[in-house]
C-alpha positions in Angstrom: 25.8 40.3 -28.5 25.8 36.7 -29.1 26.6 35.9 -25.3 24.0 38.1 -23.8 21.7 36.2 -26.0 22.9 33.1 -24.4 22.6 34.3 -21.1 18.9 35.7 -21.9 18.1 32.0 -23.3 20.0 30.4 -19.7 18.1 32.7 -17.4 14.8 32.4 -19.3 15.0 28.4 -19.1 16.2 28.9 -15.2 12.9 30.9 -14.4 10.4 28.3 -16.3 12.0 25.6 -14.8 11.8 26.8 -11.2 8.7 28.9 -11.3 5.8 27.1 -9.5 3.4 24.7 -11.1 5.8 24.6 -13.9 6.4 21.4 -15.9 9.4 20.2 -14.8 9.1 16.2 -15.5 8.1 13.2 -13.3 10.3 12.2 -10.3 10.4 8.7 -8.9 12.6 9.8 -5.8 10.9 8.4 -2.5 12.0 9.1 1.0 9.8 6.5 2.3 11.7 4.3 3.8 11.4 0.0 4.4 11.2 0.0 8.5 7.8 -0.8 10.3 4.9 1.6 10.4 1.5 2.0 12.2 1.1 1.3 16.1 -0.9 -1.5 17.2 -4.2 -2.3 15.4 -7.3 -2.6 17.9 -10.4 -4.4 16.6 -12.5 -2.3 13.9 -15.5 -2.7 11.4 -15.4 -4.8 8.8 -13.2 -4.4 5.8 -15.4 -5.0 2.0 -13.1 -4.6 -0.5 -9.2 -5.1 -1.4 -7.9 -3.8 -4.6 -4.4 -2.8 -5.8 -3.5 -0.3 -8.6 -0.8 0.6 -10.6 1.1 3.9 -10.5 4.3 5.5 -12.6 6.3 5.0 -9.5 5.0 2.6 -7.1 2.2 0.0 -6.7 -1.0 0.4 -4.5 -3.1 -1.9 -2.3 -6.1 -0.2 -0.8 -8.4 -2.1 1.8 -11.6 -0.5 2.3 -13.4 -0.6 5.4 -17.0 0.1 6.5 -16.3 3.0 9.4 -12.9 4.3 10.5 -9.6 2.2 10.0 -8.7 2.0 14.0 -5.0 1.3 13.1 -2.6 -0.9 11.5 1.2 -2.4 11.6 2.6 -2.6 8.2 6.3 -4.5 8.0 8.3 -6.7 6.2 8.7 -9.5 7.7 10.9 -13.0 6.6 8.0 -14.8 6.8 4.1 -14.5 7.6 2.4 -16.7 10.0 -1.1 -16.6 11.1 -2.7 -14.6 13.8 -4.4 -17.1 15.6 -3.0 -20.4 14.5 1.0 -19.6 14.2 1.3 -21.3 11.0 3.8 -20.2 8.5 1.7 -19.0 5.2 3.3 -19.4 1.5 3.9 -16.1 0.0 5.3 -15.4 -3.6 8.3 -12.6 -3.9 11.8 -11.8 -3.1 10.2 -9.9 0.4 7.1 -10.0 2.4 4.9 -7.1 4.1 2.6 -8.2 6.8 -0.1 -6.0 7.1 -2.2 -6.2 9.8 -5.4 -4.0 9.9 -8.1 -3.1 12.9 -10.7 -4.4 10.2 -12.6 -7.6 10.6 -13.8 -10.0 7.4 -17.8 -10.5 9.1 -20.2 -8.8 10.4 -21.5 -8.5 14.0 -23.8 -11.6 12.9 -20.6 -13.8 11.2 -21.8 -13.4 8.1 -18.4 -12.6 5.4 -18.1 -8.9 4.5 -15.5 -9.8 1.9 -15.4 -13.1 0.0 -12.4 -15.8 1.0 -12.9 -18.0 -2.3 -9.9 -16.8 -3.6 -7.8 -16.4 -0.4 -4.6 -17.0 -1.8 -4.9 -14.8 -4.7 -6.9 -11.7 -3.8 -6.0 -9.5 -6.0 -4.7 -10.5 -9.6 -1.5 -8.4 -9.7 -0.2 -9.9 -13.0 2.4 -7.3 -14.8 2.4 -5.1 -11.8 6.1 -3.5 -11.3 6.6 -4.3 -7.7 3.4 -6.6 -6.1 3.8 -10.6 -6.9 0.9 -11.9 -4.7 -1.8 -10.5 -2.4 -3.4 -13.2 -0.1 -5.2 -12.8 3.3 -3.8 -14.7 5.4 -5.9 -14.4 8.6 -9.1 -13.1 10.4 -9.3 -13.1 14.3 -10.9 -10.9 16.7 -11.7 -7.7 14.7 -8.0 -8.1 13.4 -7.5 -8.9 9.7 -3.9 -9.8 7.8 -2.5 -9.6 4.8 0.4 -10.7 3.1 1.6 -8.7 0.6 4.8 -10.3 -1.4 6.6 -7.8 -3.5 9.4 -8.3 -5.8 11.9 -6.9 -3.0 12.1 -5.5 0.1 11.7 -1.7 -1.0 10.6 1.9 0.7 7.0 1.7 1.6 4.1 4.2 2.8 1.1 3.7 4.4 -1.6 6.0 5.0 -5.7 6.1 5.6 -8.0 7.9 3.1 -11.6 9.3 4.2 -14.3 7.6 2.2 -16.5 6.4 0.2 -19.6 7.7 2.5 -18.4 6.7 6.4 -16.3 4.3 5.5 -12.2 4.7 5.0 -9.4 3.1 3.1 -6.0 1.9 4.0 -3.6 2.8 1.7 0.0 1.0 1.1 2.0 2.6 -1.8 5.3 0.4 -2.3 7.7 1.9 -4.2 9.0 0.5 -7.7 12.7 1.1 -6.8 15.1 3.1 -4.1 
């Protein structure tokens, strides 16, 4: 009697566990992956915002753009340099992602679509698991960069959202451990 009541407790706990939509606790696993992804970026329409976000398992960085994201190259990299100028660009954290965007940071009459006062520190990322600086490090030709240090060189995803209205975000999720 008292093992078929065992068994009856064992199967009843197997069947909530595994029944769908059933609470079964937060996973941090990530099959993401560090290598390069995107194709190659082609000019696009100007970026207006850059924000980043904290998550249970990973940190986000969303740029926003005004119309469709054309493409983008996200990779780590040992070091960033500039599109145009070639010049190597500081960048805090044990690893680097250059992200490079079809976005531009003006309009069609060169007027700034998103402010460059605080180019070094776009975003304040303070107490975030994984990001340890977000700073633009170039615009050129309908091409904007980023350089996004993170604490080290971990799995990474990148995707592009519909919205707000006709614009579109880039997102890049970077994972808070392997």
């Amino acid at each position: 009697m008292k093992v078929r009541g065992v068994l009856a407790v064992l199967v009843m706990t197997m069947v909530m566990v595994s029944a769908p939509g059933a609470a079964v606790g937060s996973s941090c696993a990530v099959t993401w992956g560090s290598l390069p992804k995107g194709g190659i970026p082609l000019p696009g329409p100007p970026m207006f915002d850059i924000r980043a976000g904290r998550h249970e398992c990973f940190d986000r960085l969303v740029i926003d753009v005004r119309g469709v994201v054309q493409e983008s190259r996200v990779k780590y990299v040992l070091g960033v340099t500039g599109l145009a100028t070639g010049h190597p660009i500081p960048v805090r954290g044990g690893a680097v992602l250059s992200v490079i965007v079809g976005a531009t940071d003006h309009d069609e009459n060169g007027e700034p679509t998103y402010p460059r006062a605080r180019q070094a520190e776009l975003v304040d990322v303070t107490g975030f698991a994984t990001f340890r600086q977000v700073r633009l490090a170039e615009s050129q030709e309908g091409l904007t960069q980023v350089a996004l240090g993170v604490r080290a060189r971990l799995p990474f995803r990148v995707f592009v959202l519909a919205g707000p209205g006709a614009g579109s975000r880039l997102v890049i999720d970077v994972a808070h451990r392997w």
